[in-house]
N, C-alpha and C positions, 0 to 999 in steps of 0.2 A: 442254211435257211434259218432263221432269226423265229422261235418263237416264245413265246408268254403261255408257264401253265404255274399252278399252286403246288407244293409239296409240306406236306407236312411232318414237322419236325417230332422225330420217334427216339427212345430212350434204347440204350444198351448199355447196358452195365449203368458204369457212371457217366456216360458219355450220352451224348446228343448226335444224332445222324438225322441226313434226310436219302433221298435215293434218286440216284444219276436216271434221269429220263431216257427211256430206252432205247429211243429215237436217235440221243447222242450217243449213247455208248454201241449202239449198230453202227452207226456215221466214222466213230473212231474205232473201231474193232475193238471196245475195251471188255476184258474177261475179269473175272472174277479172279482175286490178287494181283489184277498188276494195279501198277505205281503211278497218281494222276498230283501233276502239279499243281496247288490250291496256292492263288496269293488273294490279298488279302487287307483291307483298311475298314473300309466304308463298304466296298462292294468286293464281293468271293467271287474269282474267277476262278475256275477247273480249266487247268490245261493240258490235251490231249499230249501222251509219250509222244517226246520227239518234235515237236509243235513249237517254232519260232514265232518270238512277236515282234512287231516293230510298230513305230509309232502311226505308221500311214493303215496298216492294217487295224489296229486297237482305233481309230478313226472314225473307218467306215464300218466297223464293227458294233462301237457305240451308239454311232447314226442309227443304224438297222433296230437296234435294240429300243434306241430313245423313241422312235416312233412307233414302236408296240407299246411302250407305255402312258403316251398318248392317246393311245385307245382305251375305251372304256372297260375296265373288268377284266381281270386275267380270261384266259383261254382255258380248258379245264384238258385235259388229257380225257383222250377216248379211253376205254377200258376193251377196247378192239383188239 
């Protein structure tokens, strides 16, 4: 399920991180050390271990997404 929240951009060391929404990393069972695919131009996609794309899926995936950002105003994450 496709959503829109704010994260804000935190320093470590010399580096710049932000932090995976929990939401997806429960979705993907990701843990703490493992290995998450980042590509990368204009727009950062994280891809879940193990996780194929292909062009029909990157698609409707984009859809899903373009139309959250047609909405007004991110969505903020609960603190729930």
């Amino acid at each position: 399920m496709p959503a829109k929240i704010e994260r804000k951009v935190l320093k470590t060391g010399d580096s710049k991180v932000m932090a995976i929404p929990p939401d997806w990393a429960r979705m993907f069972n990701i843990k703490v050390g493992d290995k998450i695919v980042c590509l990368y131009d204009t727009i950062l996609i994280y891809k879940p271990p193990g996780m194929k794309l292909d062009s029909d899926f990157l698609k409707q995936e984009f859809a899903m997404i373009l139309e959250l950002e047609e909405k007004e105003g991110p969505e903020k994450e609960s603190k729930a």
